[in-house]
C-alpha positions in Angstrom: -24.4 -10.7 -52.6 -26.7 -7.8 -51.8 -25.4 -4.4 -53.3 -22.6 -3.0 -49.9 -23.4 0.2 -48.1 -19.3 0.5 -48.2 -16.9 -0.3 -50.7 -12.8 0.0 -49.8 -10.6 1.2 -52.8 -7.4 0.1 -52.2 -4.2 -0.2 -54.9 -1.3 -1.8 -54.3 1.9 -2.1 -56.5 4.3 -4.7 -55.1 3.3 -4.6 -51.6 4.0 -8.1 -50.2 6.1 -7.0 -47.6 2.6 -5.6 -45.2 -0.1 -6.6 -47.3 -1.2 -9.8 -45.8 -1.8 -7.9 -41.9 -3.4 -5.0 -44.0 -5.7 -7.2 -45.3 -6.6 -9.1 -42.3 -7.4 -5.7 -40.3 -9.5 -5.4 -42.7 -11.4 -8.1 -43.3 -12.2 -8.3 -39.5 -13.7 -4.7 -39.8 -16.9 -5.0 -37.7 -19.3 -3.1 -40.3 -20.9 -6.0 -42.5 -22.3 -4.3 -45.7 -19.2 -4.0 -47.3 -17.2 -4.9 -50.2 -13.3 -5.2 -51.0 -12.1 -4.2 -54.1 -8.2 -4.2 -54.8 -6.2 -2.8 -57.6 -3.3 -4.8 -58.4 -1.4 -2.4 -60.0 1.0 -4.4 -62.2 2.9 -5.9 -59.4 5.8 -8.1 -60.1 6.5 -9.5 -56.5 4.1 -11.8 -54.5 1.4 -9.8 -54.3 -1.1 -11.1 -57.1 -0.5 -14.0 -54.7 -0.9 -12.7 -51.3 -4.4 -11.2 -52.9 -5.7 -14.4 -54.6 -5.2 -15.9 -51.0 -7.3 -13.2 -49.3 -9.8 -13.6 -51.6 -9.8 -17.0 -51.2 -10.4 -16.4 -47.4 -13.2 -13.7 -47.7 -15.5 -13.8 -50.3 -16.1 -10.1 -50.1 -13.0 -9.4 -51.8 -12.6 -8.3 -55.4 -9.6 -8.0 -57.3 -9.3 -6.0 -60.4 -5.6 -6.3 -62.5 -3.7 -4.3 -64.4 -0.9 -5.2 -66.4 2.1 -3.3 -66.9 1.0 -0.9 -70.0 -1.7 -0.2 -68.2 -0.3 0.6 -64.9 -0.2 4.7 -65.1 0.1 5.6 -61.5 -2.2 5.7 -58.3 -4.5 7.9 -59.4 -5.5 5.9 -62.4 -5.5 2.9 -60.5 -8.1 4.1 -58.2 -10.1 5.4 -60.7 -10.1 2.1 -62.6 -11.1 0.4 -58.7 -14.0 3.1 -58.5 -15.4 1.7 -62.0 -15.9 -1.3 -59.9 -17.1 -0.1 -56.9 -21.1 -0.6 -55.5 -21.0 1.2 -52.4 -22.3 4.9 -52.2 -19.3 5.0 -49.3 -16.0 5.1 -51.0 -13.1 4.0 -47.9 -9.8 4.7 -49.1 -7.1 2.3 -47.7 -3.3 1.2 -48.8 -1.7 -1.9 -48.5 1.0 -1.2 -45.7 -1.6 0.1 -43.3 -3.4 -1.5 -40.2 -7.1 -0.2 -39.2 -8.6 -0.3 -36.4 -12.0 -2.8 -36.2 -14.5 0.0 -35.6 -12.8 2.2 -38.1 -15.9 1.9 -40.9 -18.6 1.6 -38.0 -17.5 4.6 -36.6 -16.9 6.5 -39.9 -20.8 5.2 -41.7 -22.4 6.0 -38.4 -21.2 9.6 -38.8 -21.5 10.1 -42.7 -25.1 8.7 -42.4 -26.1 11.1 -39.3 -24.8 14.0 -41.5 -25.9 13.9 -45.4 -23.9 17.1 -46.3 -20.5 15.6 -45.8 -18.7 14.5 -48.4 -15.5 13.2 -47.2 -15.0 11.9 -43.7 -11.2 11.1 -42.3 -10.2 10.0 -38.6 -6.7 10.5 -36.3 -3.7 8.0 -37.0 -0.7 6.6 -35.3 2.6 6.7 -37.0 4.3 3.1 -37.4 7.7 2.2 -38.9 8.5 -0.9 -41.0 8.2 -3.3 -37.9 5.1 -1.7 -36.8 6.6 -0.1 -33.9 5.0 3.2 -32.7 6.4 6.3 -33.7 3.8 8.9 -32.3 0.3 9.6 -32.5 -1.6 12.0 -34.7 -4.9 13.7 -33.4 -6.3 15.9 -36.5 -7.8 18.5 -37.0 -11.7 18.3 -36.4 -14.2 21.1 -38.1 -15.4 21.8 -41.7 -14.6 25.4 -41.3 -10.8 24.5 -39.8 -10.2 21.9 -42.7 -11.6 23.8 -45.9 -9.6 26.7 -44.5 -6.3 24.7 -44.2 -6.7 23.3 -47.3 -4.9 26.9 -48.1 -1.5 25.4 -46.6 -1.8 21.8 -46.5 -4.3 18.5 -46.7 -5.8 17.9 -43.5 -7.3 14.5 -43.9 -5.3 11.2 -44.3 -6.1 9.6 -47.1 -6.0 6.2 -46.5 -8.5 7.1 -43.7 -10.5 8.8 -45.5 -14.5 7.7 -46.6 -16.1 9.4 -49.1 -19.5 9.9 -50.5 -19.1 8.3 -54.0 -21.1 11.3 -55.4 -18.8 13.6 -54.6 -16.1 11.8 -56.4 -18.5 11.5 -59.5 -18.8 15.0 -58.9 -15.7 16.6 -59.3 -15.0 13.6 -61.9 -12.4 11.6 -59.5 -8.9 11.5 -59.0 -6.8 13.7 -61.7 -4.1 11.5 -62.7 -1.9 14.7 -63.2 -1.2 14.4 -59.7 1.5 11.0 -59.4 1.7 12.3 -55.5 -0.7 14.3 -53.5 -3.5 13.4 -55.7 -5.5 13.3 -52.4 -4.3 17.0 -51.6 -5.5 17.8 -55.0 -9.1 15.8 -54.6 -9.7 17.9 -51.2 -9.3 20.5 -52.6 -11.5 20.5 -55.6 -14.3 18.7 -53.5 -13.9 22.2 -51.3 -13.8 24.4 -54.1 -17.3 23.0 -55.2 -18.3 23.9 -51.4 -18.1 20.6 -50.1 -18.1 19.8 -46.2 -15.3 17.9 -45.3 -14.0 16.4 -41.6 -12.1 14.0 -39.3 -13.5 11.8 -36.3 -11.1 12.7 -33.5 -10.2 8.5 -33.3 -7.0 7.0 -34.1 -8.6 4.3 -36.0 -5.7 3.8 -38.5 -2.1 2.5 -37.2 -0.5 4.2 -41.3 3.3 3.2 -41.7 6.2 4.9 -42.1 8.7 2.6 -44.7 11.7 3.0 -46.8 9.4 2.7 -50.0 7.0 4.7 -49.2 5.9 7.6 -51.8 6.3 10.1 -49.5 10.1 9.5 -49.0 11.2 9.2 -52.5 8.9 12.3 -54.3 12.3 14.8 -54.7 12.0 17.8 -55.7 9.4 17.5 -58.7 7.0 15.9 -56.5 7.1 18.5 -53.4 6.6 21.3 -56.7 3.3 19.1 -57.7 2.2 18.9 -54.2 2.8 22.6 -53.5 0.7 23.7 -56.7 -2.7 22.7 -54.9 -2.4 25.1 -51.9 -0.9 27.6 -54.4 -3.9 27.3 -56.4 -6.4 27.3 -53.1 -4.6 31.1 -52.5 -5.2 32.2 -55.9 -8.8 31.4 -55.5 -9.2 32.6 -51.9 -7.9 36.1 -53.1 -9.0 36.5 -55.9 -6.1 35.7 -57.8 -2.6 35.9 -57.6 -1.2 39.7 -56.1 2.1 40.7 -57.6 4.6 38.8 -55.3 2.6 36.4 -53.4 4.9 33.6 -52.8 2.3 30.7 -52.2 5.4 28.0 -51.3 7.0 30.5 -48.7 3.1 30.8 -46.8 2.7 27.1 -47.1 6.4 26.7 -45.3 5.9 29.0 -42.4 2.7 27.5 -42.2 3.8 23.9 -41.9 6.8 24.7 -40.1 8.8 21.6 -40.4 12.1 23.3 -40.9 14.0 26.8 -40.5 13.3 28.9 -43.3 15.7 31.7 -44.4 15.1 35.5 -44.5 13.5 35.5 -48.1 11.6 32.8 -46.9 10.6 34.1 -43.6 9.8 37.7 -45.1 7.4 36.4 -47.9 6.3 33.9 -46.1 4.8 36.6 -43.5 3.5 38.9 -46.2 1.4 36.1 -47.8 -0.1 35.0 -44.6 -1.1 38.9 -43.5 -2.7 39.2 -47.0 -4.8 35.8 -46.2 -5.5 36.8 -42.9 -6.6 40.0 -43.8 -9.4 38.6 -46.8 -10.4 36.1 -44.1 -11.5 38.5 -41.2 -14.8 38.8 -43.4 -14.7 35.5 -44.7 -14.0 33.2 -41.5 -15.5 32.0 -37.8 -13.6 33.9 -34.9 -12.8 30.2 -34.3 -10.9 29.9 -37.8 -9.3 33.0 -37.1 -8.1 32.2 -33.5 -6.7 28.6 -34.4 -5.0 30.1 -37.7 -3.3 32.9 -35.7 -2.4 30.5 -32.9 -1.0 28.2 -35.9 1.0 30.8 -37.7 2.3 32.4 -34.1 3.7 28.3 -33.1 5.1 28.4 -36.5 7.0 31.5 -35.9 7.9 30.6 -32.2 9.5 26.9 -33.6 11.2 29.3 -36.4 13.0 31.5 -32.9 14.2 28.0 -31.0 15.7 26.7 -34.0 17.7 30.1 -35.3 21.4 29.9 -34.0 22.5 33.0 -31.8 25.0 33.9 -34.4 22.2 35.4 -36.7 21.1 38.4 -35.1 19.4 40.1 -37.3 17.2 37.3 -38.0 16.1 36.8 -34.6 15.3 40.6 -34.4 13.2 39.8 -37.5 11.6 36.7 -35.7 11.0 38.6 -32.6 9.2 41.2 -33.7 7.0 39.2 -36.0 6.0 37.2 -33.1 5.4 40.0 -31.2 3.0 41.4 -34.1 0.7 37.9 -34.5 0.6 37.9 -30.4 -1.9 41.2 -31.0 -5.3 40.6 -31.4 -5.7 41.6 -35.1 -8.0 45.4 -35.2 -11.5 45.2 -35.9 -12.9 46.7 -39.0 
């Protein structure tokens, strides 16, 4: 077999339950140069099986094992996959997601036509465990928008992702520190060496939504991990920490999943001025205008969800909104 433009890292850890449609998406991908190389990450279920079957069907598949003392989490996994790995095109995938046929046409054409970026992620639909649709997910598109963002959250799906393997040599792969949002962590070490990174606006990955998935069982220890990368993106961006920058409380009004509480609310708004205020120098008027428009939704969500009852917290809300609707002065 000739050496493969692409090579997909996958891991999976006792995922029979989706792994046999995950793998035939795959394999009918329409890009040819490519290889397959699993991790099977110690799995005690019927997935050695399911994989030694796939390989059977496609002869571009590669499987690499790891017993149990050597399983040591997903990071180390997929560093112990890229040891095996040809391709100078790195596609991430997991074993409970579907792709789309054209998704590594679409994504080589575009990391070939531009040589300066490193990492290269698409739009995704939300599926639950019976691969019924739960809502789509356009992303964010831009270099600018996503190294900014990488401030308050990861912008690029992971399992969508394709990345030059140089850039993962670079910055010296995953960090297996990080059990969960080691691709959070990646993203943002890849920008901090002032890597390019981006999203085709395609939903070319159908990523599921399932009782066992990492996401839903992280607690508390793993939303602490995953907060410590934007946390340490802020430090850098100003210059350091500032005596009572609350990192967590930006990246919560940011994200604006849920109502926050005063203490919340209040540091959460004095982080973000002191970010928007180092960026007026720093950023595109575009990066500016989307993160103001971002922040400003945020706040907005935060006034429809705040019960009558608490006054003086919708006076609060209400005149911060009324501040981030100004155009910020020009200095």
């Amino acid at each position: 077999m000739t050496t493969p433009e692409i090579s997909v890292l996958m891991s999976v850890q006792n995922g029979e339950a989706f792994l046999d449609q995950t793998a035939r998406s795959l394999s009918a991908q329409t890009f040819s140069s490519v290889e397959f190389v699993t991790v099977d990450d110690a799995s005690t279920d019927g997935t050695s099986r399911l994989l030694a079957d796939w390989a059977r069907r496609d002869p571009r598949v590669r499987i690499v094992r790891l017993e149990r003392g050597a399983s040591n989490g997903l990071a180390h996994a997929l560093n112990v996959g890229l040891e095996s790995c040809r391709g100078d095109l790195i596609a991430r995938a997991d074993g409970d997601d579907v792709y789309h046929p054209n998704r590594l046409t679409l994504q080589h054409r575009r990391m070939r036509s531009d040589p300066d970026l490193a990492a290269l992620s698409c739009g995704f639909r939300r599926i639950d465990e019976h691969g019924c649709l739960m809502g789509n997910r356009p992303p964010l598109v831009g270099p600018e928008k996503i190294s900014f963002t990488t401030l308050f959250q990861s912008s690029l799906l992971h399992p969508g992702a394709m990345i030059r393997a140089q850039a993962l040599s670079e910055v010296g792969g995953y960090d297996i520190r990080y059990w969960t949002a080691q691709d959070s962590d990646l993203w943002a070490r890849l920008v901090l060496k002032g890597k390019r990174l981006d999203n085709l606006p395609d939903l070319l990955v159908d990523y599921r939504i399932h009782r066992t998935s990492l996401m839903k069982k992280r607690g508390p220890e793993g939303v602490a991990l995953s907060r410590s990368v934007p946390a340490r993106m802020q430090a850098d961006y100003l210059g350091g920490r500032p005596e009572g920058h609350d990192a967590s409380a930006v990246v919560a009004l940011y994200q604006g999943t849920h109502l926050l509480d005063r203490r919340t609310l209040r540091r959460g708004l004095a982080g973000a001025e002191r970010i928007m205020k180092a960026a007026q120098t720093r950023e595109t008027a575009e990066v500016l205008a989307y993160a103001r428009t971002h922040f400003l939704q945020s706040l907005e969500r935060q006034a429809s969800w705040c019960p009558r009852r608490n006054q003086l917290m919708r006076f609060h809300l209400r005149r911060a909104i009324s501040q981030w609707r100004e155009p910020p002065a020009v200095t």
